[in-house]
C-alpha positions as CSV (number, residue, x, y, z in Angstrom):
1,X,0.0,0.0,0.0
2,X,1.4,3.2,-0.9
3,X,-0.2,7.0,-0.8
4,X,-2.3,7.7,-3.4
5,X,-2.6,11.3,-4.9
6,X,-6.5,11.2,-6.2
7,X,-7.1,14.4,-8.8
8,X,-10.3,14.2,-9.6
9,X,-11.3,13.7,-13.0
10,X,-13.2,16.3,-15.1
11,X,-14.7,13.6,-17.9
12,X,-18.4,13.3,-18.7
13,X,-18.3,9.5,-17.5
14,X,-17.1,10.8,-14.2
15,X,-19.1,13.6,-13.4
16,X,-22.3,11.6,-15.0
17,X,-21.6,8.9,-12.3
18,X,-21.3,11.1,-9.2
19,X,-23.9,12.3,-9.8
20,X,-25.7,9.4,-10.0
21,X,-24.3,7.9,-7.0
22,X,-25.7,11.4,-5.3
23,X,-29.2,10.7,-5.6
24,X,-29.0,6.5,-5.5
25,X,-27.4,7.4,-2.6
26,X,-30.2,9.2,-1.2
27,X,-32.9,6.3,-2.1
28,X,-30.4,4.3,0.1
29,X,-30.6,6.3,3.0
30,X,-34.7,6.5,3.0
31,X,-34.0,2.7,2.2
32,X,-31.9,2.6,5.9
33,X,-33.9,4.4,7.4
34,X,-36.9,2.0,7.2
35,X,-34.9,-1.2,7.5
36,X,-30.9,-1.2,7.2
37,X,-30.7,-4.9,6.7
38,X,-33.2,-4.7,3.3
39,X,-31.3,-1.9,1.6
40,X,-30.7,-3.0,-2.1
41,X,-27.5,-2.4,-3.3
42,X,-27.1,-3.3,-7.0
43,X,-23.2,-2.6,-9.3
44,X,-23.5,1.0,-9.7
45,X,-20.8,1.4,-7.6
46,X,-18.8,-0.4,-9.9
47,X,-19.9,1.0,-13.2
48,X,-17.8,-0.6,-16.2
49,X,-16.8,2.9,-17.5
50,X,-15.5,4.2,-14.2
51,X,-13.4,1.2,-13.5
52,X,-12.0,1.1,-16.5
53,X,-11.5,4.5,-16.9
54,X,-10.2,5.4,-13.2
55,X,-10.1,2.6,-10.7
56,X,-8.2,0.0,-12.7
57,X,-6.4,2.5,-15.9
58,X,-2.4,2.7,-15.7
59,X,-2.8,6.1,-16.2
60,X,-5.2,6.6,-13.6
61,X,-4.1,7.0,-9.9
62,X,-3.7,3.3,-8.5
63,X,-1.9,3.0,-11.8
64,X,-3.4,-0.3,-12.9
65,X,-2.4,-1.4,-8.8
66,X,-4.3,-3.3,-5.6
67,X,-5.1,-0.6,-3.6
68,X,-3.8,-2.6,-0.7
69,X,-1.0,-4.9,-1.8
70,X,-0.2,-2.9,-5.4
71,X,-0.4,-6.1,-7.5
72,X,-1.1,-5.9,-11.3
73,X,-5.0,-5.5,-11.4
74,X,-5.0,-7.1,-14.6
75,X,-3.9,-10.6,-13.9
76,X,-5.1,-10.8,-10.7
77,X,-9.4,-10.7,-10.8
78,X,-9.9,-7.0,-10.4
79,X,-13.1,-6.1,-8.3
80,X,-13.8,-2.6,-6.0
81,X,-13.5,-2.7,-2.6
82,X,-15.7,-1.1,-0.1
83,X,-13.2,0.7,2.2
84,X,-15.8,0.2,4.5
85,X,-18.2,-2.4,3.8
86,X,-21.2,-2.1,2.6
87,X,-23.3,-4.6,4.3
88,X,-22.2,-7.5,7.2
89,X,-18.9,-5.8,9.1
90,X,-16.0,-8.2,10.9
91,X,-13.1,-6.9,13.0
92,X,-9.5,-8.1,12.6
93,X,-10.1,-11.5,13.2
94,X,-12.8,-11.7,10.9
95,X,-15.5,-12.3,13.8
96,X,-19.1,-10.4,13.5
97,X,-19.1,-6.7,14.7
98,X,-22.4,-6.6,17.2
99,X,-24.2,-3.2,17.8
100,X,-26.0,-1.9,21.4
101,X,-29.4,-0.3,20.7
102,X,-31.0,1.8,23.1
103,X,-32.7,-0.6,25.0
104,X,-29.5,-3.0,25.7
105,X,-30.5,-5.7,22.9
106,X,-27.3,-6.3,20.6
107,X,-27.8,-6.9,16.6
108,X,-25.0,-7.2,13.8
109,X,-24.1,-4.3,12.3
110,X,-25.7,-3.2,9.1
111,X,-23.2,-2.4,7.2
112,X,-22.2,1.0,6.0
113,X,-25.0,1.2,3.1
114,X,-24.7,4.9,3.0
115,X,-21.7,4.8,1.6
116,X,-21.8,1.8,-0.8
117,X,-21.6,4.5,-3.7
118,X,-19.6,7.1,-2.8
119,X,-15.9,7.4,-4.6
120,X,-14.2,7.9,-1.4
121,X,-15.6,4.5,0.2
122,X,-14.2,2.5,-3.3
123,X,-10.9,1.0,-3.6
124,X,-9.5,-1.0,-6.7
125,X,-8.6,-4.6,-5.2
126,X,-7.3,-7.7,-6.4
127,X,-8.7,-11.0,-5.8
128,X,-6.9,-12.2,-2.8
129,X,-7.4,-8.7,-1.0
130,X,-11.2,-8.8,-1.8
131,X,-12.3,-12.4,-1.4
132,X,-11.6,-15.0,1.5
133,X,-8.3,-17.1,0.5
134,X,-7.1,-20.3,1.7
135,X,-3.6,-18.9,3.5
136,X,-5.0,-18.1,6.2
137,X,-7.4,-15.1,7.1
138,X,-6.2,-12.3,4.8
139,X,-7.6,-9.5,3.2
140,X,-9.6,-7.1,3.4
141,X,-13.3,-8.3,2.8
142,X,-15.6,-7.1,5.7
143,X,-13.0,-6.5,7.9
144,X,-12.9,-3.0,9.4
145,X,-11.3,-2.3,12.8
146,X,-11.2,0.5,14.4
147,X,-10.3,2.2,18.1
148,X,-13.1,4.7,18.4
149,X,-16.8,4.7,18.1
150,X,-18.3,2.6,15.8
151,X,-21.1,4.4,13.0
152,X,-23.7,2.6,12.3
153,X,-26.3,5.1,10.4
154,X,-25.8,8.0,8.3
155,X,-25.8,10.7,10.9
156,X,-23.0,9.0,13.1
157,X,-19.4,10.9,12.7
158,X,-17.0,8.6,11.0
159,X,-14.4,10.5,12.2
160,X,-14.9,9.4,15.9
161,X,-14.7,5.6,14.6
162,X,-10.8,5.8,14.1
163,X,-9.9,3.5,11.4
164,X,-7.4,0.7,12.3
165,X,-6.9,0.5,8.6
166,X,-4.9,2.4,6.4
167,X,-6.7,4.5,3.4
168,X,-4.3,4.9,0.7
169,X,-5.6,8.0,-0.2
170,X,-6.9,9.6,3.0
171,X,-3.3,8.2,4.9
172,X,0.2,8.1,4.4
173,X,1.0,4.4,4.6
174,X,4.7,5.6,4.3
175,X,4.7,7.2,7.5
176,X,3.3,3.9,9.2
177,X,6.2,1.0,8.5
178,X,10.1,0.9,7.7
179,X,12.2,-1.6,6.6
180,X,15.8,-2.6,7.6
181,X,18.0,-2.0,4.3
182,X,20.8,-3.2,6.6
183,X,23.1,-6.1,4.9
184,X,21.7,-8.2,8.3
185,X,17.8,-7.2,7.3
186,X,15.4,-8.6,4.9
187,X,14.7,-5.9,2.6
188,X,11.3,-7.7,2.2
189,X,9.7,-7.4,5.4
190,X,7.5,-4.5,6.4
191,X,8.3,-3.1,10.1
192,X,5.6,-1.5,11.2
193,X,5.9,1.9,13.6
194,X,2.2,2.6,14.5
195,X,-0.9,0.8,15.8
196,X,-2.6,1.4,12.2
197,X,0.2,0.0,10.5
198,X,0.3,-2.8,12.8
199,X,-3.0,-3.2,12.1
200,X,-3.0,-2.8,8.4
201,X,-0.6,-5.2,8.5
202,X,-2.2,-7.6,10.1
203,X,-5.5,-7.3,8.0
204,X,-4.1,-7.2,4.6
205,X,-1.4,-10.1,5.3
206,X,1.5,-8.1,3.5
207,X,4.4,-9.4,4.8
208,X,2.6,-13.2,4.7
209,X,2.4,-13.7,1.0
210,X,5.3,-14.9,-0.8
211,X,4.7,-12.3,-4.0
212,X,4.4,-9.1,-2.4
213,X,7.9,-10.1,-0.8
214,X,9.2,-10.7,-3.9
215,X,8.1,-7.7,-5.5
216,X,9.6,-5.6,-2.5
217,X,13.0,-7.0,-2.8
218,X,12.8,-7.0,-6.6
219,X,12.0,-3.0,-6.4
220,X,15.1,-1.9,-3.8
221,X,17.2,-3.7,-6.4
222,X,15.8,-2.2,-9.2
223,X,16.2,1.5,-6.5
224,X,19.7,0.9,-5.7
225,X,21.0,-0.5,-9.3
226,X,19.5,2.9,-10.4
227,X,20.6,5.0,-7.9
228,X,24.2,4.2,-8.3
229,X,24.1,5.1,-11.4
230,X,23.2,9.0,-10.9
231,X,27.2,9.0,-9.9
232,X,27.9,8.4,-13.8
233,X,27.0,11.7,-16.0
234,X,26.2,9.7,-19.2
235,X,23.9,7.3,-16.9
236,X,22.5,10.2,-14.8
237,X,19.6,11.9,-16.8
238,X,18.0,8.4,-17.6
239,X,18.7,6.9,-13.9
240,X,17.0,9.9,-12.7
241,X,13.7,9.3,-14.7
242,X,13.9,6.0,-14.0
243,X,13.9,6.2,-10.5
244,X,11.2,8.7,-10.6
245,X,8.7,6.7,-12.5
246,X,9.7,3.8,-9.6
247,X,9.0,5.8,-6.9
248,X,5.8,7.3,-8.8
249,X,4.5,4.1,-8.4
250,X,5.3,2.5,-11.6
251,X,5.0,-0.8,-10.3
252,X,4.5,-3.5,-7.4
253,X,6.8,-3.3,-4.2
254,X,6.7,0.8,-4.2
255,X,6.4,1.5,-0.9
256,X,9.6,-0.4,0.3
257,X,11.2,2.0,-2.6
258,X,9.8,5.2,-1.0
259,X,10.5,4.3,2.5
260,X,14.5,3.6,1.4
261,X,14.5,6.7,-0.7
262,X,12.8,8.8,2.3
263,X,15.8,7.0,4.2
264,X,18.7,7.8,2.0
265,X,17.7,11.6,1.3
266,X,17.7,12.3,5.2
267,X,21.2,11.5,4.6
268,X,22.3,13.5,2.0
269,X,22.2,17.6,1.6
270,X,20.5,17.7,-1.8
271,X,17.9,15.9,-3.2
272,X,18.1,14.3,-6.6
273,X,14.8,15.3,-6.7
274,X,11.0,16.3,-5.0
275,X,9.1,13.1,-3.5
276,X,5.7,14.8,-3.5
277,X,3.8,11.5,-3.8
């Protein structure tokens, strides 16, 4: 997971489908407010045109990526992700989140159906982030943690619910982990420095799968070949873009990339160039 710098697009397809989602999502809410657990909930949120066109385009923001893990959508069973889910919500271990009424009794929790169609709430995901896998219990799926107070209708403050889980949009994920570059470390392995990122951790499984690994120790070798060669001038103007595009977010394993360049400029008087992603 890496930070995400969302511009909103100005395109007819876009605009077209906000404001859809505006006033579906208002039917929802008069839907809630009768019965939460019989809101209908049908694919607008993952219109054909928007995915293609935003959520899952290499030129878009994710960049073609997993939200969550940065995987290649394209070869790995794209969906959208609710960041928080739509109906039935788990906590970190995947057990049923219950809710208190009024009156003492305890019910599951609806689900956040309020937001089932708004942007912010939807995150491109591969399969193995989205769906239940059989290595263990990792992923995203319904699982939504948090530390505060939970919402559980449209006029409850998310803000007071404090997310456990990192939103790579709305977060920094880079200011949440580190890694030891050291010649003793494992270049691989995500370290993480805060409850979230403990937490993100945890839900999403990043340092248990074997190909996100991979893909972080492919990318710091890919970082460092690069780098060493901004010390030759014939090298230097193509190393430079190079690195650039990897730390951009042109492929898988990016935040390991970001968190050794974040390291190595702290060192140094100059840098080779702005991080502002």
């Amino acid at each position: 997971m890496i930070h995400i710098v969302f511009d909103l697009p100005n395109t007819t397809v876009w605009n077209d489908w906000v404001e859809e989602c505006a006033r579906r999502t208002e039917e929802l809410k008069a839907q809630g407010a009768k019965d939460p657990y019989s809101v209908v909930i049908d694919d607008l949120y993952k219109r054909d045109s928007v995915r293609k066109s935003v959520f899952f385009a290499l030129t878009g923001p994710f960049k073609g990526k997993c939200a969550f893990c940065e995987v290649w959508l394209e070869s790995h069973f794209p969906d959208i992700e609710h960041y928080r889910p739509k109906k039935g919500v788990t906590d970190e271990n995947d057990n049923v989140v219950e809710i208190q009424d009024d009156d003492g009794s305890t019910r599951k929790h609806p689900g956040y159906y309020w937001l089932a169609y708004d942007w912010k709430n939807l995150l491109p995901s591969c399969n193995k982030c989205n769906r239940p896998t059989a290595e263990g219990k990792m992923g995203k799926r319904n699982r939504f943690p948090i530390a505060g107070t939970r919402a559980t209708k449209p006029s409850d403050p998310l803000k007071a619910e404090g997310p456990q889980i990192l939103h790579p949009v709305f977060d920094r994920p880079e200011n949440h982990f580190t890694v030891n570059f050291e010649e003793d470390g494992d270049d691989s392995l995500l370290i993480p420095t805060t409850d979230d990122g403990r937490m993100t951790l945890k839900v999403l499984g990043l340092n248990k799968r074997s190909d996100l690994r991979e893909h972080r120790a492919s990318a710091v070798l890919k970082f460092q070949a690069l780098w060493a060669l901004l010390a030759r001038p014939k090298d230097r103007e193509e190393a430079h873009r190079k690195l650039k595009n990897l730390c951009d977010g042109a492929g898988p394993g990016t935040l390991a990339v970001r968190i050794l360049y974040d390291q190595i400029i702290d060192s140094i008087p100059v840098r080779p160039w702005s991080r502002d992603c």
